[in-house]
C-alpha positions as CSV (number, residue, x, y, z in Angstrom):
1,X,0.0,0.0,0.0
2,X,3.1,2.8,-0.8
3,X,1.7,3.7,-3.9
4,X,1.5,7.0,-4.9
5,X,-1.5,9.3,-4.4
6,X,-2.2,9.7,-7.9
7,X,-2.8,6.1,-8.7
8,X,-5.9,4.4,-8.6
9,X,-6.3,0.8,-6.3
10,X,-8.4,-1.7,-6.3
11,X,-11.7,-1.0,-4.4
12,X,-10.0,-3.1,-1.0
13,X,-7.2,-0.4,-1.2
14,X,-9.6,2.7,-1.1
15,X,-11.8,1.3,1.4
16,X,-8.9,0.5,3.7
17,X,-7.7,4.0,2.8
18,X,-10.9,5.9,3.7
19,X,-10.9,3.9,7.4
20,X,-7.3,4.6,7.5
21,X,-7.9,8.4,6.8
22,X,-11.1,8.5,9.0
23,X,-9.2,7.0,11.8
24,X,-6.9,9.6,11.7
25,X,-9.0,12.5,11.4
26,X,-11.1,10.9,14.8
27,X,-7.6,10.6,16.5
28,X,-6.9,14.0,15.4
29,X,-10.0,15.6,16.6
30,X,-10.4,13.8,19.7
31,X,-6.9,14.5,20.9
32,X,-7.2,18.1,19.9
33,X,-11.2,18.5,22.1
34,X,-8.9,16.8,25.1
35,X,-6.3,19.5,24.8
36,X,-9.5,22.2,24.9
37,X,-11.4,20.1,28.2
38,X,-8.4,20.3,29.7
39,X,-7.5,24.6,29.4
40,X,-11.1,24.6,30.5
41,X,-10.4,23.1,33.2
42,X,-8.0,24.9,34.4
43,X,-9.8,28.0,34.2
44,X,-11.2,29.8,36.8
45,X,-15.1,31.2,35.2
46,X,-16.2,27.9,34.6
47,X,-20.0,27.7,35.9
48,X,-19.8,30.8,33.7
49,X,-18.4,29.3,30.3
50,X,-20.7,26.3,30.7
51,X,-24.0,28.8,31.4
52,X,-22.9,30.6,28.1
53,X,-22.1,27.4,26.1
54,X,-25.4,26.2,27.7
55,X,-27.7,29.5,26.4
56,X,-25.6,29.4,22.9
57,X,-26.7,25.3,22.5
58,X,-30.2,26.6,23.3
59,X,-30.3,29.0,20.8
60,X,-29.0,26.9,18.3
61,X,-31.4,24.4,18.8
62,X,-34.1,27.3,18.7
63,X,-32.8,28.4,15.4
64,X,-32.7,24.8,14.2
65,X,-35.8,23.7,15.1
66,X,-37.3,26.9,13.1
67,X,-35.4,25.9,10.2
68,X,-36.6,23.0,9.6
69,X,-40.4,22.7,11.7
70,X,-41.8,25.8,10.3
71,X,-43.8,25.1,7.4
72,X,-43.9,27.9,4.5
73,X,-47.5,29.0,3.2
74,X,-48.8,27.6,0.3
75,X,-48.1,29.2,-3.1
76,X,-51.7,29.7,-3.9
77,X,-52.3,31.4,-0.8
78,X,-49.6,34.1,-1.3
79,X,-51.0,34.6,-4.8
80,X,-54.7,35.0,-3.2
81,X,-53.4,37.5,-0.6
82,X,-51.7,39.9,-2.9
83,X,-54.7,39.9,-5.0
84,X,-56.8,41.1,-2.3
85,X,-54.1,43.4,-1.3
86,X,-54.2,44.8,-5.1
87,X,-58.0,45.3,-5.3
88,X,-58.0,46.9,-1.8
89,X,-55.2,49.4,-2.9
90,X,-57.2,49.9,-6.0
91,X,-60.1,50.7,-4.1
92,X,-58.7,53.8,-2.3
């Protein structure tokens, strides 16, 4: 498996590359959110960071949650409610 980059492998090759790959990005991030717990922990204003991490996950979930619950209004409706807006303009 010390081919070069640019050539192509069978399809047991690329799989094993992907994992291999993967695995190294988990490593990498994993190691790298230790190094981050463990300045946190170290600091002084925790309660405070977690209450602020805390009301920023809420909002996020608020935001979210409107993305993707709120249900637009129906083409024909739009349509029917700037009609009426037009004739009621047109009337004064």
């Amino acid at each position: 498996m010390t081919r070069e980059a640019g050539r192509g492998g069978g399809p047991e090759e690329r799989a094993v590359l992907l994992v291999a790959g993967l695995a190294d990005l988990a490593v990498s991030a994993m190691s790298s959110a230790l190094g981050t717990a463990r300045g946190l922990l170290r600091r002084s204003d925790t309660a405070a960071l977690a209450a602020d991490a805390e009301h920023d996950l809420l909002a996020r979930g608020r935001l979210v949650l409107d993305r993707y619950t709120a249900v637009p209004p129906a083409h024909l409706e739009i349509l029917a409610r700037h009609a009426e807006a037009r004739r009621t303009a047109d009337d004064i």
